[in-house]
N, C-alpha and C positions, 0 to 999 in steps of 0.2 A: 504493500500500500504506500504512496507516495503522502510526506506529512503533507500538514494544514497548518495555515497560520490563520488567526481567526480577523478577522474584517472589525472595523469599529461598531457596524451595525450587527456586528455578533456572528455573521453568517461567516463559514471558513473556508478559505482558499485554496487549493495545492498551491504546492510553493514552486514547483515546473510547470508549465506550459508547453503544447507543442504548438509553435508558430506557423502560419500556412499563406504568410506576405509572398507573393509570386508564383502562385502556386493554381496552374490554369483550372478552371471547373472541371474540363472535360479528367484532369488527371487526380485534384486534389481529392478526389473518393479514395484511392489507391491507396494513398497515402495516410489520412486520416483512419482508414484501416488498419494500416500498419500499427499506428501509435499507439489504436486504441488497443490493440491485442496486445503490443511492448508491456501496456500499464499505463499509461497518458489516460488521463482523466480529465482532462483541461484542455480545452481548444478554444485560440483567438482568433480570430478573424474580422472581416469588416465589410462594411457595405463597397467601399472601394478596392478593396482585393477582388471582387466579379467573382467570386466563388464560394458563396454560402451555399446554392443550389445544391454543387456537389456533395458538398459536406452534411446537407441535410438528408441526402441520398443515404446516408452508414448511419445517421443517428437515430434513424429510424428503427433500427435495428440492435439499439443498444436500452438498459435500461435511463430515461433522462434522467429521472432522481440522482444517479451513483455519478453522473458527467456534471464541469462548469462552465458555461458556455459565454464567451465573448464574442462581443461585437462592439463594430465602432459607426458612428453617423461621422459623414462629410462634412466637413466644413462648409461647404454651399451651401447644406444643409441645417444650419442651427437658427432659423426663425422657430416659431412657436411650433405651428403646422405642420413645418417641414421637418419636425425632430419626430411628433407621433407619428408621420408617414412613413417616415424613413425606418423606426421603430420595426410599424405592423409589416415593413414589406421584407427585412430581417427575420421577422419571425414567420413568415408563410416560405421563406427560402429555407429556412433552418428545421421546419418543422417542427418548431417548439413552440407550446403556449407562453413560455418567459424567456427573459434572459435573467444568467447569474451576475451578469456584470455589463452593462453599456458604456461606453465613453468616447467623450469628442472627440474625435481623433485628431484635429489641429486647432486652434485660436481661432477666429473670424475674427478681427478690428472693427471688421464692417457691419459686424452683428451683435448683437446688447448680448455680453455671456449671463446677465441676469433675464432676458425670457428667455435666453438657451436652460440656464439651471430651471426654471419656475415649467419647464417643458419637461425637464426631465423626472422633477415631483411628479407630476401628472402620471407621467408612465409607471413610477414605482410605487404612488395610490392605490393606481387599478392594476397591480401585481404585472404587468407587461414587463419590469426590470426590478431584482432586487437589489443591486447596487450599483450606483453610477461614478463616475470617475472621469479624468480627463487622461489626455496623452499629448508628450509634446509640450506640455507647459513648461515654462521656464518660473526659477523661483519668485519671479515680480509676479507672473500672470498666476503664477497655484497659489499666492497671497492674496490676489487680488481675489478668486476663487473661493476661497475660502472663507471669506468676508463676508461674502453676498449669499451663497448659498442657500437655501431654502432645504435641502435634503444632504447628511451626510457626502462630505469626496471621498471614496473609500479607494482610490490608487489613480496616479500617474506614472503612465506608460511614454518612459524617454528611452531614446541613445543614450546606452550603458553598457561598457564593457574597458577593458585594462588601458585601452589608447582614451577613454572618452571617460574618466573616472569623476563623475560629479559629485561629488563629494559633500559642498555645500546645500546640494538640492538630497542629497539624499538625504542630512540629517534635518532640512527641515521637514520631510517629506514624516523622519521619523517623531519628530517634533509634535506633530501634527496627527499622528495615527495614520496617515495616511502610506498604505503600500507601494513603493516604487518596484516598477515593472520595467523589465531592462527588454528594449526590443532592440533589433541585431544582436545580442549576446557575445557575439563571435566574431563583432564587427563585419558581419560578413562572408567570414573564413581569415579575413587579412591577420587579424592578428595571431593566430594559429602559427604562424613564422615568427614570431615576436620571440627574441634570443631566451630572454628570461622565463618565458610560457614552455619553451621547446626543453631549455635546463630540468626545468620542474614534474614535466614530462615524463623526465627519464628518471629520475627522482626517486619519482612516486612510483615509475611504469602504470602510468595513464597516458591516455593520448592529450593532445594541447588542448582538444575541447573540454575535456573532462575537468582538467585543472582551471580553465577559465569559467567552466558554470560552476563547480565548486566555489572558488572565490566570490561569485558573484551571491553564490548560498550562504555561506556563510557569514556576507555582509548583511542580510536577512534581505534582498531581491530575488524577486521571482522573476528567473527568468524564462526566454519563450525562445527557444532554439527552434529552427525551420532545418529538416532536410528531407530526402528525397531519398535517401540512401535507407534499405532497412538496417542494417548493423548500422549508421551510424547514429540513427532513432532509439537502438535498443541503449546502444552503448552513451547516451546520453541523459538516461535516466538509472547509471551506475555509479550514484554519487552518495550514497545514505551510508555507506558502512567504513567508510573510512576519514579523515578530516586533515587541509592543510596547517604547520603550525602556525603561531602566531608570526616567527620568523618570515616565512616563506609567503605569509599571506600580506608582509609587511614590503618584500619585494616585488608583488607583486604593484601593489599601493604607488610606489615610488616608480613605476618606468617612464623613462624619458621622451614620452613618446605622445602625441595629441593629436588626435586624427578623425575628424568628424566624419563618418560613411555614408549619410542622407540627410537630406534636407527637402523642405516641400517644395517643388515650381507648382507658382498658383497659377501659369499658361496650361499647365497640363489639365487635358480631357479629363484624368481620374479624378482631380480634384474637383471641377465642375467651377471653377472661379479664374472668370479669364480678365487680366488686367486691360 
């Protein structure tokens, strides 16, 4: 069984995620297959990855109770309207009467995040979400956030991994109750060659991913690894029986290294917000 860490609204988390960012419809069934049979219990997704369809194809087929299901609304998307639309058409793709977890997935400026929040009440009223959360927030805009709120923020989901070590948002994230959720985990793959990742590696005799979601566990982030490969799905939820020391998780802290891996273009089609 993969742990829980429990949510501020009391409801608890796994503390892995299997991530499904680029991951086409026609193939990501396959794949969310795979995880769930690994032991993945947690699946994120969003209305802009184009592939809840697929995914609601296998959940159908699993009990929902035991599964946590993510999803994210678009930024184009956070008027009032457009959050419950966006919402119900999430959930007729997923085939689920709820989500465990919804969130913005980017800022709008152009959009009031107090009727985006007072939209996302609404949904967890009428049980269509039991917890909301944002992604992509930086520590001004998850202050700001928090402020105005109308309903618990129970996690922001940033860029988080050993090149992109936020530090300061993480602890206010912990400050705050609030879950940080590390998307790319892996940076990608990039940092999987990172000198001191590849050291530790051999170390442990773990692979570079294994010690980079490690560290990220043991910072208490959840992270949400994406692949494609079945051993490297299985072998990425091989992380509960052994622990790095405080040493080693200390060089990990310190690499000399800063490397942001994604960022939003508000020209692109996926996002739906064209300058």
């Amino acid at each position: 069984m993969i742990p829980t860490r429990k949510l501020k609204t009391g409801d608890e988390i796994p503390v892995i995620a299997y991530g499904t960012w680029d991951i086409a419809e026609e193939n990501v069934g396959e794949n969310v297959e795979i995880a769930l049979k690994a032991g993945y219990n947690h699946i994120d997704t969003a209305e802009g990855y184009h592939n809840e369809g697929g995914i609601g194809e296998v959940l159908e087929n699993y009990d929902r109770d035991e599964l946590f299901i993510t999803s994210k609304v678009l930024p184009s998307n956070l008027n009032y309207e457009s959050v419950i639309k966006a919402c119900e058409r999430s959930l007729e793709k997923l085939g689920t009467d709820y989500l465990d977890l919804y969130l913005i997935h980017w800022p709008n400026p152009a959009i009031s995040l107090r009727e985006t929040l007072q939209a996302m009440k609404y949904l967890r009223d009428q049980g269509l979400v039991k917890n909301i959360g944002v992604s992509n927030f930086s520590a001004y805009q998850l202050n700001a956030a928090l402020k105005i709120t109308p309903v618990p923020i129970t996690v922001n989901q940033i860029e988080f991994h050993p090149w992109l070590y936020q530090k300061e948002l993480l602890e206010l994230c912990k400050e705050n109750d609030v879950v940080l959720e590390a998307a790319a985990p892996l940076a990608r793959t990039e940092v999987l060659e990172d000198n001191t990742i590849v050291e530790l590696a051999d170390k442990y005799d773990k692979s570079p991913a294994q010690i980079v979601l490690k560290w990220e566990l043991q910072k208490d982030v959840v992270p949400l690894p994406k692949s494609r490969s079945k051993a490297h799905i299985e072998e990425n939820l091989e992380l509960f029986n052994w622990e790095l020391s405080s040493e080693d998780m200390a060089k990990i802290d310190n690499i000399d290294q800063q490397k942001r891996i994604y960022r939003i273009d508000f020209d692109d089609e996926t996002y739906g917000i064209s300058s």
